[in-house]
C-alpha positions, 0 to 999 in steps of 0.5 A, a space after each residue: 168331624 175333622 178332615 184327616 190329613 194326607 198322606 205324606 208320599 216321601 220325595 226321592 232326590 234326582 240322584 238317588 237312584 243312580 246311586 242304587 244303580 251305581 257301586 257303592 264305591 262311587 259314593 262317599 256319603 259323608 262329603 256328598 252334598 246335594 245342595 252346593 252352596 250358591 256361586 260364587 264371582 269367582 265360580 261363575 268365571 270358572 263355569 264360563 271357562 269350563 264351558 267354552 274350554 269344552 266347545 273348543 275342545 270339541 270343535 277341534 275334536 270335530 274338525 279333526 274328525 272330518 280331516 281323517 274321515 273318521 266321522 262321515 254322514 249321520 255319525 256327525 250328527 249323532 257326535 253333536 247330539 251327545 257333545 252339546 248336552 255334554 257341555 251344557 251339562 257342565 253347568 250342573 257339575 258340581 251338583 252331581 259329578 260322580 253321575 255325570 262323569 260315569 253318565 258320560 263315559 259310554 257317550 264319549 265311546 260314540 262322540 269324539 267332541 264330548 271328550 272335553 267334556 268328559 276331561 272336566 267332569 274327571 277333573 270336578 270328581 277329583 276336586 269334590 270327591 275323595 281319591 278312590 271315588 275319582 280312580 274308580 272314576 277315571 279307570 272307567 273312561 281309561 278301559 272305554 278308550 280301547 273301544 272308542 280307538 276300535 270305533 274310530 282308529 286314527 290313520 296317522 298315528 299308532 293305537 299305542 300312542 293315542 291311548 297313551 295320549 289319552 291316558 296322560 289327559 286323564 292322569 292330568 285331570 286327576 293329579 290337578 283335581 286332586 291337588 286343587 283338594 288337598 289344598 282346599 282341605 289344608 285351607 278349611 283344615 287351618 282355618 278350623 285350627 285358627 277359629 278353634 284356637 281364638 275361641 280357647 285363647 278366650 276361654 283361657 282369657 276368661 278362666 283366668 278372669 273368673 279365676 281372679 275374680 275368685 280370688 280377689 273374692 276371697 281376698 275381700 272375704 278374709 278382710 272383710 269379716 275381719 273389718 265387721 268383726 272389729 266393728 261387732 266388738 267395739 259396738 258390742 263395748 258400746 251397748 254393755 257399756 253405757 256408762 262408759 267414759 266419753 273419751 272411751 266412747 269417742 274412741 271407740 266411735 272413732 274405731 268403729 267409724 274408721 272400720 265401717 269406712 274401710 269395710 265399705 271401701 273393701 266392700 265397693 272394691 270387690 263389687 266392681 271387680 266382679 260387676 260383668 263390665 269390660 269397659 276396659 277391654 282386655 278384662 284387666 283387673 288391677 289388684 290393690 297391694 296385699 299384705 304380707 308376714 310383714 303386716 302381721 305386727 300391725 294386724 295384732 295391733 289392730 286387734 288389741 286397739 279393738 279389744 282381744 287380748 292377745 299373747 304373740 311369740 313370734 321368732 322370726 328374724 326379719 319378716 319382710 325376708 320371706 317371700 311375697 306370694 306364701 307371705 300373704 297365706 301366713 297374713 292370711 292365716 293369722 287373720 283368719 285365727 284372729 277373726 275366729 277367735 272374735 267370732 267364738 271365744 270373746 273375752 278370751 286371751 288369743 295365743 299367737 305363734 310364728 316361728 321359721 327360718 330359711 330352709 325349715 319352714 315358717 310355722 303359725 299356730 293360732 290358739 284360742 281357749 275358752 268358749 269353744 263347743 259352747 251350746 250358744 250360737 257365736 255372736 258374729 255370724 259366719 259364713 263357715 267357708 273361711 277354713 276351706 278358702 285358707 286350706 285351699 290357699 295353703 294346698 296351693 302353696 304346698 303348706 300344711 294345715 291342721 285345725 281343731 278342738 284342744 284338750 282344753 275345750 278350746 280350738 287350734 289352728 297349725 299350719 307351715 308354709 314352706 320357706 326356701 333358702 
């Protein structure tokens, strides 16, 4: 049978029961922190210079003591059995500053050499310790000046002017700690603003290349199921056509040799846009020239070499005269009809109609009869996402859209695209 366990007896930490002794205004329990980090070169000299700044101090106290008289016999001995552990105190300071600095306030009312001490324990809660714990702080060694100057009054000089001169040493300790502070929190505060600020000017850096990537992507998509779309119906020509001449043959390989090539082309294009390799650096990716409503003349031709009969009305003056950025959409649109179209209704004549002029707009209708609705499964496979990428691009270049069944059984594919003047 199995030993059961001790009990675990909870450890208290050395300060916690000065804090259920002390006012709850001493704390702060949000910056208090019990285990400092390890010292610092720079830490260390500052300790060492605490702590002969207070055996000084106290010495001096100490001589000044004995010229007046104020301290004779066995008080002497009682000042440097409070200043010596006052001073080697200071080593620990920055562990629990509140409680040294108010442990220590009633012993400097008995020791005149502990008083530089007490200064520098002031001047630690002003520079780890929020502003009200430090006035609270130091107005308790301010009210235990009024006895110490009972305990030993000075016989040169006037109660008023030496209160007075201990009140400047201790506003002195508290205006410099608390400067020492503000600066170390705007230091940590700028350094959190820089840190924050280079870790969102990378996000942005990489939502803008997961943004590119995407679209490039989508991109690859459109041209891509065009190309496969090319090569479905010139292999299809091929099958149900055996018979077929050689010089159509040889044409048609030939298109269908030339469309697989720019398909794989396409196709390792976009697989090294989006491979997660930055042997670049910035992450920069250099996009190929796309094309514009100036290359729609071209695409029909493509798709009439391919076989699509096609009817094309196109109205518009000069294409290469509309704008770059909406032009790729009007390509884009077209294509996307153009591969429907293949994908659904083979054999069937394509109506193509583009139309506008500066300031009205440019308008694209894409519509194809026929075999729409068909209970068959279409022979070029799709993804069904063509439709949603080209809605999105057109919402992004404030257009219109409109697609549908026709009245004819077939379907129909309206947009507009702004065109300014």
């Amino acid at each position: 049978m199995a030993r059961p366990a001790p009990p675990i007896v909870p450890t208290a930490k050395p300060a916690a029961g000065l804090r259920r002794l002390l006012p709850a205004v001493l704390w702060d329990d949000t910056e208090v922190d019990d285990r400092p980090p390890p010292r610092t070169a720079r830490d260390w000299a500052v300790d060492v210079a605490c702590f002969l700044l207070a055996i000084v101090a106290g010495l001096l106290a100490q001589i000044d003591a004995s010229e007046t008289r104020v301290l004779d016999g066995p008080w002497r001995w009682v000042d440097i059995a409070i200043a010596v552990p006052a001073c080697l105190a200071l080593w620990v300071r920055r562990r629990w500053p509140v409680a040294l600095a108010v442990g220590i306030a009633p012993l400097t009312v008995l020791s005149p050499a502990a008083g530089g001490a007490a200064m520098i324990f002031i001047f630690t809660v002003a520079v780890h310790r929020p502003a009200r714990t430090t006035l609270v702080v130091a107005g308790l060694h301010v009210l235990l000046t009024f006895p110490y100057m009972v305990l030993y009054p000075d016989p040169e000089l006037p109660y008023w002017v030496v209160v007075g001169f201990v009140l400047m040493m201790i506003s002195a300790s508290v205006a410099w700690g608390m400067v020492i502070r503000s600066r170390r929190q705007l230091v940590r505060t700028l350094r959190e603003r820089a840190i924050r600020a280079e870790g969102e000017q990378q996000l942005r850096i990489e939502q803008a290349q997961q943004g590119e990537r995407t679209r490039i992507a989508r991109e690859m998509h459109d041209v891509l199921a065009h190309r496969i779309s090319l090569l479905s119906m010139h292999a299809g020509a091929l099958e149900f056509r055996p018979d077929a001449p050689p010089e159509d043959v040889s044409r048609a390989a030939g298109v269908i040799r030339a469309s697989a090539h720019q398909a794989l082309e396409d196709l390792r294009e976009v697989i090294g846009v989006l491979r997660e390799d930055d042997a670049a650096g910035d992450g920069a990716v250099v996009a190929r020239p796309q094309p514009t409503l100036a290359a729609v003349p071209t695409l029909l031709d493509e798709s009439r070499d391919a076989g699509m009969r096609i009817r094309a009305r196109i109205a518009v003056g000069e294409l290469d005269r509309y704008p770059a950025g909406p032009g790729r959409t009007a390509y884009r649109i077209v294509q996307e009809g153009l591969t429907n179209a293949r994908k659904h209704a083979a054999g069937t004549t394509v109506t193509v109609a583009v139309a506008g002029r500066p300031g009205e707009g440019l308008t694209l209708e894409v519509l194809t009869p026929g075999r729409i609705g068909a209970a068959r499964e279409p022979q070029i496979p799709g993804t069904g996402t063509g439709l949603v990428g080209l809605a999105e691009r057109i919402e992004l270049s404030a257009g219109r859209l409109d697609h549908g069944p026709t009245d004819d059984g077939g379907f129909g594919l309206r947009a507009w695209l702004p065109w300014p003047t």
